[in-house]
VOMARVEX-492941 format. One record per residue (C-alpha): chain; x, y, z. Coordinates in steps of 0.5 Angstrom, whole numbers. Example, Ala and Ser with C-alpha at 12.3 -4.5 7.8 and 13.67 -1.06 7.14 Angstrom:
   chain      xx      yy      zz
       A      25      -9      16
       A      27      -2      14
END
This chain:
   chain      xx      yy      zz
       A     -52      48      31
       A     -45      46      32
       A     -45      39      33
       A     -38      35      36
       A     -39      27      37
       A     -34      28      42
       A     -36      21      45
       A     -39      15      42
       A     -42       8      45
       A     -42       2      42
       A     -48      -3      44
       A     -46     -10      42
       A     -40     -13      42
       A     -40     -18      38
       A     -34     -18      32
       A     -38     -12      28
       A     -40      -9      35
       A     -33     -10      38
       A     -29      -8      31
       A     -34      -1      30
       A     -32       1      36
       A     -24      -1      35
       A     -25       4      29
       A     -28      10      32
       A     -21       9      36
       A     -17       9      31
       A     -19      16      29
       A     -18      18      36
       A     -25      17      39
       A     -27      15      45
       A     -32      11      45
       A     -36       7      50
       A     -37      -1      49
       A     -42      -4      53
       A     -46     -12      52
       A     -50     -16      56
       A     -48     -19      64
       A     -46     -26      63
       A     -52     -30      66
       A     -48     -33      71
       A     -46     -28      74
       A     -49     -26      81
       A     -55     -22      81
       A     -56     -24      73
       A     -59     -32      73
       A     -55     -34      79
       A     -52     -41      78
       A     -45     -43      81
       A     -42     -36      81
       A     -42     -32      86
       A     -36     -27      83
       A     -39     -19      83
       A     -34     -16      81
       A     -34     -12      74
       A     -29     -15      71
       A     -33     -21      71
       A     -40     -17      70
       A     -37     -14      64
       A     -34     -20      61
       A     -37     -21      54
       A     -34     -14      53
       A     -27     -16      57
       A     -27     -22      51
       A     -29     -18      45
       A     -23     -13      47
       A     -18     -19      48
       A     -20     -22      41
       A     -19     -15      38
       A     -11     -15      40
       A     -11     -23      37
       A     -15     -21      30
       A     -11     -22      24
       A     -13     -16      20
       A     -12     -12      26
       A     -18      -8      28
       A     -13      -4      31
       A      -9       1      28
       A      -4       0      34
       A      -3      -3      40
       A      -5       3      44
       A     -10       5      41
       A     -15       1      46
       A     -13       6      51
       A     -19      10      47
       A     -24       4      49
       A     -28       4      56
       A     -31      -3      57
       A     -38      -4      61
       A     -45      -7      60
       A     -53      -6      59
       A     -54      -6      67
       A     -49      -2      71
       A     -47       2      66
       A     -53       4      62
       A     -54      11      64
       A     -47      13      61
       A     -51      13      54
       A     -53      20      58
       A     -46      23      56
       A     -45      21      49
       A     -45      25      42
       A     -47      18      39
       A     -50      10      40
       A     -49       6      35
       A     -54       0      36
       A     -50      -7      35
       A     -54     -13      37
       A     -58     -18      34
       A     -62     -18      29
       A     -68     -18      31
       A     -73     -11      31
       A     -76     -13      38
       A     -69     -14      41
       A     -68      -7      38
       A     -74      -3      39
       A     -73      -5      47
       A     -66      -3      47
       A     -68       4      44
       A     -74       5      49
       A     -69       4      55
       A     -64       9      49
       A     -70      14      49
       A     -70      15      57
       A     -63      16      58
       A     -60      19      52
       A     -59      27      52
       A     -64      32      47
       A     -60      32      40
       A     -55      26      42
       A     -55      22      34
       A     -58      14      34
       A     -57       9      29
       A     -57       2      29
       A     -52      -2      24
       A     -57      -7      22
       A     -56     -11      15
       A     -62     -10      13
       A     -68      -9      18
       A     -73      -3      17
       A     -70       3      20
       A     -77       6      21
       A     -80       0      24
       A     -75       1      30
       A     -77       8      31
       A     -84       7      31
       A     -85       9      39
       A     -80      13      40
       A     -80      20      41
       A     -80      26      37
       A     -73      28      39
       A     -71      21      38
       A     -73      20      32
       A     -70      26      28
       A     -63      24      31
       A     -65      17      29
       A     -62      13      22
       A     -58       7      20
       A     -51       7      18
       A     -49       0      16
       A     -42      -1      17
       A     -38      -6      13
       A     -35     -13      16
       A     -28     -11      18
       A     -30      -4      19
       A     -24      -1      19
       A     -21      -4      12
       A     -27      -4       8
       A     -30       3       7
       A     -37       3       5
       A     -42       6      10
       A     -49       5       8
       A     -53      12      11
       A     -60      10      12
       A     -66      16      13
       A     -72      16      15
       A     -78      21      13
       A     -77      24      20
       A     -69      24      20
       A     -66      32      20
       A     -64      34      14
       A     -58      36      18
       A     -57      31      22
       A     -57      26      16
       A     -52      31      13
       A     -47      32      18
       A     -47      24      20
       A     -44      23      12
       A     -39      29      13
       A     -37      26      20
       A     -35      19      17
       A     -33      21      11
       A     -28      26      15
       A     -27      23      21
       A     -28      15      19
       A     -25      16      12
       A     -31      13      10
       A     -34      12       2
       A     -42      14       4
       A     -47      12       1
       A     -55      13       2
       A     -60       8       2
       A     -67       7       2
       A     -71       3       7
       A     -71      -3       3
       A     -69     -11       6
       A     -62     -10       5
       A     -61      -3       2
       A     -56      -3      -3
       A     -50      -7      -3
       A     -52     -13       0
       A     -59     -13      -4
       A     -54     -13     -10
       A     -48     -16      -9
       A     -53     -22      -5
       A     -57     -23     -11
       A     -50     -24     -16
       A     -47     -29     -12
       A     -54     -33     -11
       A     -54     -31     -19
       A     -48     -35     -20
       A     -49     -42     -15
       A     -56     -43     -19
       A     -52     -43     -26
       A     -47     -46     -23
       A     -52     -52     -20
       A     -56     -52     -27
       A     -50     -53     -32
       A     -45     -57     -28
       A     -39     -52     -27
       A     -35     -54     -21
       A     -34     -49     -15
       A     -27     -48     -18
       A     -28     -46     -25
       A     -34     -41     -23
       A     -28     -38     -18
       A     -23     -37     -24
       A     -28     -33     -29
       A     -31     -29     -23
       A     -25     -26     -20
       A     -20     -20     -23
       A     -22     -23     -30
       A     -29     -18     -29
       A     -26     -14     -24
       A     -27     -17     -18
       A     -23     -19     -12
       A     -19     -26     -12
       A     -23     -29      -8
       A     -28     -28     -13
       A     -35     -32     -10
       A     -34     -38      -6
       A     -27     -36      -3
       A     -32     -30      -1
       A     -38     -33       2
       A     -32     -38       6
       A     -30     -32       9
       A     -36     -28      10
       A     -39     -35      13
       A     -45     -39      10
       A     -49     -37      16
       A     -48     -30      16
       A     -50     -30       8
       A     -56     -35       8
       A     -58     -30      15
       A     -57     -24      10
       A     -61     -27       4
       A     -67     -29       8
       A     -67     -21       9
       A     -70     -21       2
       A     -73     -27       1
       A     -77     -26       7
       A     -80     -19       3
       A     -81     -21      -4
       A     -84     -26      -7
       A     -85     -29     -14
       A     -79     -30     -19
       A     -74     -25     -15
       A     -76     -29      -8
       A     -74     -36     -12
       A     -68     -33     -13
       A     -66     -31      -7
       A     -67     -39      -4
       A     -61     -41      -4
       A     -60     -49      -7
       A     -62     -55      -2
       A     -53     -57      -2
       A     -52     -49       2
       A     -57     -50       7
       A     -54     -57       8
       A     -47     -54       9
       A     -49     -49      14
       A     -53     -56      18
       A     -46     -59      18
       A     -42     -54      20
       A     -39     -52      14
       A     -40     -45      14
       A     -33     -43      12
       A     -26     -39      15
       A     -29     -39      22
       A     -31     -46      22
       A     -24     -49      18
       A     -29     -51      12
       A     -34     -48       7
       A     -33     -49       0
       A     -25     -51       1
       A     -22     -54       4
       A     -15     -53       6
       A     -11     -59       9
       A      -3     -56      10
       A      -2     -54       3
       A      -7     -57       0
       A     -13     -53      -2
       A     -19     -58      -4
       A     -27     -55      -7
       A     -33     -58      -5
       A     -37     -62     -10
       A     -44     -59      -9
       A     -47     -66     -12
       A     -44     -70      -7
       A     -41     -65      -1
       A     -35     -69      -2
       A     -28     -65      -3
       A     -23     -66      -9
       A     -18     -62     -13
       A     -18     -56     -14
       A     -21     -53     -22
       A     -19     -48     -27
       A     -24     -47     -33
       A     -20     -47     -39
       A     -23     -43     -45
       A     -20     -40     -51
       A     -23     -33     -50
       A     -20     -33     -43
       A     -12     -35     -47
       A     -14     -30     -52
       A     -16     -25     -47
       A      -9     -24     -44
       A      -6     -22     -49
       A     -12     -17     -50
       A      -8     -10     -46
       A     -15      -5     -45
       A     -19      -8     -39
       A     -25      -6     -43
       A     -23     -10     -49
       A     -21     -15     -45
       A     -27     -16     -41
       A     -31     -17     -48
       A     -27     -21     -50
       A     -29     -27     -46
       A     -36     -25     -44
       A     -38     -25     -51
       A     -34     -31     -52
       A     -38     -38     -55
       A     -35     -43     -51
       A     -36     -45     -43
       A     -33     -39     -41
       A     -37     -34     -45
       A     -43     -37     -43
       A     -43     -38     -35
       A     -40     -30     -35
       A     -46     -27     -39
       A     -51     -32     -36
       A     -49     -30     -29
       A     -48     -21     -31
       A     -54     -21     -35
       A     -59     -22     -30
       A     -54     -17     -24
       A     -55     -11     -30
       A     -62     -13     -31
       A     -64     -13     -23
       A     -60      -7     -22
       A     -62      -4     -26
       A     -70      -6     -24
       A     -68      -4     -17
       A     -65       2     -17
       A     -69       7     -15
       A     -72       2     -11
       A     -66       1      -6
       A     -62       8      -8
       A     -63      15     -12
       A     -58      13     -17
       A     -54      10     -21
       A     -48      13     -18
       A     -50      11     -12
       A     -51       4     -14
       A     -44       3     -16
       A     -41       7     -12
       A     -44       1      -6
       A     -41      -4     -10
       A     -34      -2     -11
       A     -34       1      -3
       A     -38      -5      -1
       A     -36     -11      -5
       A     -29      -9      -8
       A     -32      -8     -15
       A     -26      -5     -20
       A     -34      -3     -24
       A     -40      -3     -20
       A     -47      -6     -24
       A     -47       1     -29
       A     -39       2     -31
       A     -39      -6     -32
       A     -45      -5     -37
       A     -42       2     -40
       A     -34      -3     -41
       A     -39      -8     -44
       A     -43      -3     -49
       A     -50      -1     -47
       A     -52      -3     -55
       A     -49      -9     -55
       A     -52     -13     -49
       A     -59      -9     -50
       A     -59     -12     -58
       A     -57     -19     -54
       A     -62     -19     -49
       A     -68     -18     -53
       A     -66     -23     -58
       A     -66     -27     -51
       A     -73     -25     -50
       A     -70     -21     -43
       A     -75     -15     -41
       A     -71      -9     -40
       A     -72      -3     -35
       A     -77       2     -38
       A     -71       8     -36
       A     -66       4     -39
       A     -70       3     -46
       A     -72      11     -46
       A     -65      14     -46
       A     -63      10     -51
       A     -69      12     -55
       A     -66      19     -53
       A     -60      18     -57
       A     -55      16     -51
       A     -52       9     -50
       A     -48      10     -44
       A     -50      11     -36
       A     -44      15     -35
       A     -42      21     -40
       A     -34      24     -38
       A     -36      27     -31
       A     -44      26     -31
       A     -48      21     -30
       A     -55      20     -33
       A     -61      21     -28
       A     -69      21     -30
       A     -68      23     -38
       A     -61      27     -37
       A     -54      28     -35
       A     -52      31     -28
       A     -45      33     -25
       A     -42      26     -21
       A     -41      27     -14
       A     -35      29     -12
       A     -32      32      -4
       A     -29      38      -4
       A     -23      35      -1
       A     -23      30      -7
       A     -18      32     -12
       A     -20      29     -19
       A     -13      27     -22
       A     -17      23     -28
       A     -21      29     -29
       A     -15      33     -28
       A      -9      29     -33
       A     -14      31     -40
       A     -14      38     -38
       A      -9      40     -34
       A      -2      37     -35
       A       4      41     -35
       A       8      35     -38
       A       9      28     -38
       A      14      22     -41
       A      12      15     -40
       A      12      14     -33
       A       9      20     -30
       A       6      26     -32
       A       6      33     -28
       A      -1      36     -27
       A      -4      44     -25
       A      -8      42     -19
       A      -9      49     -18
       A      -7      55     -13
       A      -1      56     -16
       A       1      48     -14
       A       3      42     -19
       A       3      34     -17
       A       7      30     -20
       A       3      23     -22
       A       7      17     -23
       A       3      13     -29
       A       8       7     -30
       A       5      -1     -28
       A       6      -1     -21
       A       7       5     -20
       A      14       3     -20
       A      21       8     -21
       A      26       8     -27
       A      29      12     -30
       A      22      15     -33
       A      20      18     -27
       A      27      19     -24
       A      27      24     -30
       A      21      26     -29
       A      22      29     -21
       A      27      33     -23
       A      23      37     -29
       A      19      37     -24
       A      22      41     -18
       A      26      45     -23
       A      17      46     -26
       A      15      48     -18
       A      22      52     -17
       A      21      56     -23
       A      13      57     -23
       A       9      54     -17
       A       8      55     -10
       A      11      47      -8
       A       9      41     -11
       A       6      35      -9
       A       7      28     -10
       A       1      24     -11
       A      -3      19     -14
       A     -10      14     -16
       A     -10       7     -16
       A      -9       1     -11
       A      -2       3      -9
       A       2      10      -8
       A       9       6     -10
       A      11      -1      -9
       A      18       1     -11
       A      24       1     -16
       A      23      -3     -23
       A      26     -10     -20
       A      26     -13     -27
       A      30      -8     -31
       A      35      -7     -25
       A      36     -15     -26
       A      36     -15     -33
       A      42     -10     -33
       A      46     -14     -26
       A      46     -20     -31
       A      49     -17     -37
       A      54     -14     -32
       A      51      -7     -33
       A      54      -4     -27
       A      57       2     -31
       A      49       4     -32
       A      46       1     -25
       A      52       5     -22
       A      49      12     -26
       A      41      10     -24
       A      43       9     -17
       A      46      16     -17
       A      41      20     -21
       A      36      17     -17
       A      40      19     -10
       A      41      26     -13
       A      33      27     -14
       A      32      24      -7
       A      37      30      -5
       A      33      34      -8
       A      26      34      -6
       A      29      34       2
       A      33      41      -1
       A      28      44      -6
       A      26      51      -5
       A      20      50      -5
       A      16      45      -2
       A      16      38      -4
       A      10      34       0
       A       9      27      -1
       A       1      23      -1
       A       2      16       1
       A      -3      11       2
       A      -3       3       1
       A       3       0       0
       A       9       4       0
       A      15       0      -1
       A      22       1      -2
       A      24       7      -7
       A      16       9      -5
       A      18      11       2
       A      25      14      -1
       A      22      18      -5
       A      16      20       1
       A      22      21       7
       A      26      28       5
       A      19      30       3
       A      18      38       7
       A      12      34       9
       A       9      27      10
       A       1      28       8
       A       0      20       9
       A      -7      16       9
       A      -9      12      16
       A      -9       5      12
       A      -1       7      10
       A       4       1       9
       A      11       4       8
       A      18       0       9
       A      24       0       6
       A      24      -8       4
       A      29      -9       0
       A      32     -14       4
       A      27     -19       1
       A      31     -19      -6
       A      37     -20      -3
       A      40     -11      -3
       A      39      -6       2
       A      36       1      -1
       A      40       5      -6
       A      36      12      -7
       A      38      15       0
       A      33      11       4
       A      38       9      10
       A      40      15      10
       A      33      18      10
       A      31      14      15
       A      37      15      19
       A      35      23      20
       A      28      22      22
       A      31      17      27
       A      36      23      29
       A      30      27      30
       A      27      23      34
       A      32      22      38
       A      36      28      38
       A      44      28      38
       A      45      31      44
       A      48      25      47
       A      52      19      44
       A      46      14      46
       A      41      17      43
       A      46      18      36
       A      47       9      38
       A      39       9      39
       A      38      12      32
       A      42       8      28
       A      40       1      32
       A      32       3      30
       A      33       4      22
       A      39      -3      22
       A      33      -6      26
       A      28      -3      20
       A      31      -4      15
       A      34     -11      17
       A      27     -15      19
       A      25     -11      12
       A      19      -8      18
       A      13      -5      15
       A       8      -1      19
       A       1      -4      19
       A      -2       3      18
       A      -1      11      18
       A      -1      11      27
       A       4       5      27
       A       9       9      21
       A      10      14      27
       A      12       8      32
       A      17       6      27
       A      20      12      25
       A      17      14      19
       A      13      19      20
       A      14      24      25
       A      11      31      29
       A      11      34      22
       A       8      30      18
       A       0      28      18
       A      -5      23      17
       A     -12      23      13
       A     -17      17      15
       A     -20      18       9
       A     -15      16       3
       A     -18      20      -3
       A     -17      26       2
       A     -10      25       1
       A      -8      29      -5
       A     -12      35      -3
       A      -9      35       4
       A      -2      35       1
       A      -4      41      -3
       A      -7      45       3
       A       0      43       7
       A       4      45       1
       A       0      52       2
       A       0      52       9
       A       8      52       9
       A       8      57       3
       A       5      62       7
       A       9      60      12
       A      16      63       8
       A      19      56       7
       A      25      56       6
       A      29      49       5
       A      33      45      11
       A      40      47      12
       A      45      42      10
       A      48      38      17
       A      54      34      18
       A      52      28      20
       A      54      25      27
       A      54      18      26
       A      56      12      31
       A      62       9      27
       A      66       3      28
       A      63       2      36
       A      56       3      33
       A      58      -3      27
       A      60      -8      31
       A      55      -7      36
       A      50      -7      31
       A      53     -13      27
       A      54     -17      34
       A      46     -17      34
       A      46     -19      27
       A      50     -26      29
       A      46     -28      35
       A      40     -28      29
       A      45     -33      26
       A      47     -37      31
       A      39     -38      33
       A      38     -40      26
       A      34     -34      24
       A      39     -31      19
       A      43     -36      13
       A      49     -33      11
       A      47     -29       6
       A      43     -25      10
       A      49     -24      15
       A      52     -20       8
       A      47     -17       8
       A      46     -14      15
       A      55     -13      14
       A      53      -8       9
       A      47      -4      12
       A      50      -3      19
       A      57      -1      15
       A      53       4      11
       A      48       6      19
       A      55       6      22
       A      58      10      17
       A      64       6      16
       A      70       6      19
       A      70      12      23
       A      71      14      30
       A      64      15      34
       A      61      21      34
       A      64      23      27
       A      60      28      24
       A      61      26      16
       A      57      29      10
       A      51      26       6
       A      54      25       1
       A      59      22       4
       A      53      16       7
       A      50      16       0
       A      56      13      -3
       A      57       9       1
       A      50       6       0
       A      51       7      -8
       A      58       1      -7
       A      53      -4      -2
       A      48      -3      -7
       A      52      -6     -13
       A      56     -11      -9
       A      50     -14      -7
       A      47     -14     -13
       A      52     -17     -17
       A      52     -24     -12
       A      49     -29     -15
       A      44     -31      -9
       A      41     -24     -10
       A      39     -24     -16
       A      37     -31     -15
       A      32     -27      -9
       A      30     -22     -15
       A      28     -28     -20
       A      24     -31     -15
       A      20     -25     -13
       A      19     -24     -20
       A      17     -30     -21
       A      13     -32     -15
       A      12     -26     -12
       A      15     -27      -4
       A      21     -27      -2
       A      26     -33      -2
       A      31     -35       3
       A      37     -38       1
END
C-alpha cells in the first residue's frame, strides 16, 4: 500500500512534545497537539474555576505554543510556521486521533501511563494509522502488550533528540510484531521529510545513543572523583580536543538538566546489575545537586555558575563555586602544533602526564563498553557510531575513535592493563584486520560490508579519490555523474581567495565545454563563511590596494559568471553561509538550500559592505520579488536589501531566508542537509532537460538620489538614538550610494557592471579606514564584531 501522513498529533506537550510538533511544521505537516485538561478547570477537579471555554481547557497546550515563539534555539523555522499547529486536549479532543496518519506518544515516563493512553489510542485510531511512543528508554514491547493485532503491527519507538528540530538523530525502535513495511517507511518519511539521521535500535534500556553517551559521562565524573580533576579541567580535554562538542561534559549535563540525565541513568541501572549497574550510580554530590535544585540551565545553576560575566565551577567536594580551570599538560601544547586530527588525538591520549592519563582512562572503558554491547543494543558498528554523531555531536562515534587511536595499539595497551576484550574484536584482529572500518565498508560478524548510504546521498569524500577532474589548494572540481560536476571548496572554512576564485572560473568554462550544469557543493560544518578576512587584511595594511582592487574585480567577474553561464549553475548551501558564501549562492540558476540554512551578507560587521557582487545580487531578488513595474516597488526593493545588508540580517533557517529575500520561488529546500548535493545535481538535470538557457542581461532601474536620501534618513535616526556610531553611519552612506545607484535620477535604468564599480570603489574605501581594519583584527582575533 501507498502511505501518506498527511496529518500527525502529538500527545504531550511538554518541551519534547511541544518541540516535535514544532518540527513536523516546520516540514509543512499539519499536526494535531493535545495535553491533559488543567485540574482546575470546571468538569475537571473543580475548584475555584468556573471558566469552560476551551481556551482555558486547552490551556497546558496554549502554554506549551507561547513558550515555542519565546524558545531560544527557536523550534520554529519562522513565525508562521504555528499556523501548522491545531491545539486541543485528551478530553474533548480525543476522537480527532481518528483522522490522523500518525500519534507520537509524548507523555511521562511511565509504562502505566503509556499503556492507558494506548487502550484509549487503540479504540479511536483508524486501521493502519502508525503509533509510536518517543520514550528515552522504557520497553517498547511492553507498551503494546494488549493491544491489537493492528496496533501492534504499526507500533514502534521513535526517539527524537532534545531540541528535536537541531539535532538529528532519530532512534527507529521495532518490535517483533512491527511491519517490515512499516519500520521501512517510518525511516524513509524521516529521513526525506523530517531531515533526520535514522538509527534502529534494539529494545534495550536507553537503546543506543543514551545507553553510550550515559555511560561515557558517568565514566568520566567517577574518574574526575577518584583522581582529583576539577569540573574544569575535565572540560578543557573532553571537548574539540577528542572531537567533541565545546561544551564538552558538565557545560553538557548543565544544559540537558541533572534532573532529566540522573532520570536517564536510573533507566539502566534499574536493569542491570554488577560492575556495569555501579557504573551507572551516579556519585553521592549529583544526587546532592539535583535535592538543591542545581540542575543546570534551567534552574540558573548546575556545575557553573555564571554571575555577569563571570562563569564560576563547582567543587564537587564542598559544593562551593570557584574559578574556572584549565588542565595544563605538555602533550596538550605539543598537540597544536600536531595538524592531522589523528595525530593530534594520539599525541595527548597516549601522553604520560595529567592530561594523557585522565583521557585514556575515561576512552578506555567507552571503546570496551562499546564494544561489549553492540549487538546487544544495536546491529552494528555503523550504527553505534552513527548514534553518537547524530545524537551526541560526536566528530567520531566509539569505533572511528578507536580506528584514529590505532586498533593494535590500544589492544596491546589494554591487556597489559589486564582489560578483558570483546571476543569479536580479539577475533578480527586475529584474522589479520586491525580497523573497524576499511574505505567504504565496515567489519560485521568476520568480514567487511558496504557502509550504508541513501541514495540521495552524494559521497564526495568517497568521490574526490576517484573522480576529480582537477583541483588547486582551494577547491577541487568532482564528476559527480550524469554528465554533472561539483565544485567543492576545500580550504580552511570554506573561506574564498583567490584559489578558489580561479577555481569557479575553470570550472564554468569544465561545465560550458563537457558538462550538463555544474553544482556548487560542499561536506563539512559549514557551506562557506565567507572571503579570507585575513589576507584581505594583511594586503590593506601594506596599502596593497592595486592587488585587493584586482581580487575584487576577478571575484565580481566570477559572480557575473555563474548568473550568466551557459549551462546552469546550481548553488547547495547549508549551515553558515556568510558573506561571499551567499555572493557566490545568489546569481546561482538555482538555490538547492538545506532547512537549517544561515545565509546573510554580514560584511558590516568588520567595518565593509559586499564586494563580489552581493549588493547587487540581492538588489535583483528583491526586484524580482517586488516586480519593477512601479516606482514604489523599485524603493521597496532597495530599502529590504539596505535594511539586509545594513543590520547584517541572517536568516535563522531555510523558510526565513525566503522572508528575507534570499531565496525565491525558483529555488528550494531540503530538510535533510546530506540531501543537499543530490538535489542541486537533480535540479541542474531538471533545467537541462529543460533547455536552459542563461538570463538575459537587463538594464537595471534603480532608485537614484530620491531613494539614497531616504535610505540615509533611516540610517541617521539610528544614529540619533544611539544605536549607530559614526562609523556605522560611513558605512550605511556607501551601501545606500551603492543600492541607490549613485547620483542618478530616479528610475534610472543603469547596467551592471555600472552597480559593480561602484561596490568595487565602497569596498576599498572602506577598507582602507583605520577603524575598519581594526573591526577586521578584532573578528580575527576575538571572533565577534567590535563596535567602534
Amino acid at each position: 500500500m501507498t502511505r501518506h501522513i498527511r496529518k500527525a498529533a502529538v500527545i504531550g506537550a511538554g518541551v519534547m512534545g511541544s518541540g516535535i510538533a514544532a518540527h513536523l511544521a516546520n516540514a509543512g505537516v499539519p499536526v494535531l497537539l493535545l495535553d491533559m485538561v488543567p485540574k482546575d478547570v470546571e468538569g475537571n477537579g473543580g475548584g475555584a474555576a468556573t471558566v469552560t471555554k476551551a481556551k482555558s481547557r486547552n490551556a497546558l497546550v496554549d502554554s506549551a505554543i507561547a513558550k515555542l515563539k519565546k524558545q531560544k534555539p527557536a523550534p520554529l523555522a519562522t513565525k508562521s510556521t504555528i499556523s501548522l499547529i491545531e491545539t486541543g486536549n485528551l478530553e474533548d479532543d480525543f476522537d480527532k486521533l481518528g483522522e490522523v496518519d500518525w500519534i507520537i506518544e509524548v507523555i511521562v515516563e511511565n509504562l502505566d501511563a503509556k499503556k492507558a493512553l494506548f487502550t484509549r489510542i487503540d479504540a479511536v485510531r483508524k486501521p493502519g494509522t502508525i503509533v509510536t511512543s518517543n520514550t528515552s528508554g522504557i520497553s517498547i514491547k511492553a507498551m503494546a502488550e494488549g493491544r491489537s493485532e493492528d496496533f501492534k503491527r504499526h507500533f514502534l519507538g521513535t526517539h527524537f533528540f532534545n531540541p528535536p528540530r537541531y539535532l538529528k538523530l532519530l532512534e527507529v525502535i521495532p518490535t517483533e510484531e512491527t511491519d517490515v513495511e512499516v519500520v521501512s517507511f517510518v525511516r524513509d518519511y524521516v529521513e526525506n521529510t523530517l531531515g533526520k539521521g535514522v538509527v534502529e535500535a534494539k529494545d534495550t534500556p536507553n537503546f543506543i545513543a543514551n545507553r553510550i553517551g550515559t555511560y561515557g559521562l558517568l565514566v568520566t565524573v567517577h574518574e574526575m572523583v577518584k583522581k582529583g580533576y576539577s569540573v574544569g579541567e575535565v572540560d578543557s580535554v573532553t571537548g574539540p580536543l577528542i572531537g567533541r562538542p565545546k561544551s564538552a561534559t558538565f557545560r553538557t549535563l548543565d544544559v540537558v538538566g541533572l534532573d532529566t540525565f540522573l532520570h536517564v541513568a536510573k533507566n539502566v541501572y534499574d536493569e542491570t546489575t554488577g560492575d556495569e549497574q555501579a557504573m551507572f550510580d551516579p556519585p553521592t554530590f549529583m544526587k546532592e545537586m539535583a535535592k538543591k535544585g542545581w540542575i543546570g540551565a534551567k534552574s540558573g545553576q548546575g556545575f557553573y555558575l555564571k554571575k555577569g560575566k563571570e562563569i564560576s565551577e563547582l567543587d564537587p567536594t564542598t559544593l562551593e563555586y570557584g574559578p574556572r580551570k584549565k588542565l595544563k599538560a605538555a602533550s596538550i601544547e605539543k598537540s597544536k602544533a600536531v595538524k592531522s586530527k589523528r595525530d593530534k588525538l594520539r599525541t595527548v591520549v597516549f601522553a604520560e602526564d595529567r592530561a594523557g592519563e585522565l583521557l585514556w582512562s575515561i576512552l578506555k572503558p567507552v571503546l570496551l563498553y562499546a564494544a561489549e554491547k553492540t549487538y546487544e543494543i544495536a546491529h552494528d558498528v555503523l550504527a553505534v557510531d552513527e548514534a553518537m554523531r547524530w545524537g551526541f555531536g560526536w566528530e567520531m562515534g566509539p569505533f572511528e575513535l578507536w580506528d584514529a587511536l590505532g586498533v593494535k595499539d590500544t589492544l596491546a595497551k589494554m591487556q597489559l592493563e589486564g582489560e578483558v576484550i570483546p571476543t569479536w574484536v580479539t577475533e578480527m584482529v586475529e584474522k589479520g584486520h586491525t580497523h573497524f572500518y576499511d574505505g567504504g565498508t565496515f567489519y560485521h560478524h568476520g568480514e567487511y560490508v558496504p557502509t550504508r548510504k541513501h541514495d540521495k546521498y552524494i559521497p564526495l569524500k568517497t568521490l574526490a579519490k576517484e573522480k576529480v577532474i582537477f583541483k588547486n589548494t582551494g577547491a577541487k572540481l568532482i564528476d559527480i555523474g550524469d554528465d554533472v560536476a561539483l565544485l567543492q571548496f576545500t580550504s580552511p572554512n570554506n573561506s574564498i581567495g583567490l584559489d578558489v576564485i580561479q577555481m569557479l572560473n575553470k570550472s564554468i568554462d569544465e561545465a560550458e565545454k563537457n558538462y550538463k550544469g555544474l553544482v556548487i557543493g560542499n561536506e563539512g560544518k559549514n557551506f562557506c563563511v565567507g572571503a579570507n578576512i585575513m589576507m584581505m587584511l594583511m594586503e590593506a595594511q601594506d596599502d596593497n590596494f592595486f592587488e585587493l582592487d584586482m581580487v575584487i574585480r576577478q571575484f565580481q567577474k566570477v559572480t557575473t559568471r555563474i548568473r550568466y553561464a551557459s549551462v546552469p549553475v546550481v548553488v547547495a548551501p547549508y549551515a553558515m553561509t556568510l558573506g561571499g558564501g551567499a555572493e557566490i549562492s545568489l546569481p546561482a540558476a538555482s538555490i538547492q538550500a538545506s532547512h537549517e540554512t544561515y545565509m546573510g551578507l554580514v560584511e558590516v560587521g568588520v567595518g565593509l559592505i559586499p564586494g563580489g557582487g552581493g549588493n547587487k545580487e540581492l538588489y535583483l531578488r528583491n526586484l524580482e520579488r517586488f516586480g519593477t513595474d512601479k516606482l514604489t516597488s523599485i524603493h521597496q526593493a532597495a530599502r529590504e536589501t539596505f535594511e539586509a545588508i545594513a543590520t547584517a540580517k541572517v536568516s535563522t533557517s531555510g523558510p526565513e531566508a525566503i522572508d528575507n529575500g534570499y531565496l525565491l520561488a525558483r529555488d528550494d529546500i531540503i530538510m535533510n542537509d546530506q540531501f543537499v548535493n543530490h538535489a542541486a545535481k537533480q535540479k541542474v538535470l531538471e533545467l537541462h532537460a529543460k533547455g536552459y538557457k542563461a538570463p538575459a542581461r537587463k538594464k537595471i532601474p534603480v532608485t537614484g538620489e530620491a531613494g539614497y536620501a531616504t535610505l540615509m534618513l533611516g540610517a541617521k535616526m539610528m544614529g540619533w538614538g544611539g544605536y549607530a556610531s559614526e562609523h556605522d553611519l560611513k558605512i550605511a552612506g556607501e551601501l545606500a550610494f551603492v543600492i541607490s545607484g549613485g547620483r542618478v535620477k530616479e528610475g534610472t535604468l543603469v547596467d551592471e557592471q555600472y552597480l559593480l564599480d561602484l561596490e568595487r570603489e565602497a569596498f576599498l574605501r572602506l577598507i582602507a579606514e583605520p577603524k575598519t581594519q581594526a573591526r577586521m583584527q578584532h573578528m580575527l582575533a576575538k571572533g565577534k564584531p567590535l563596535r567602534n
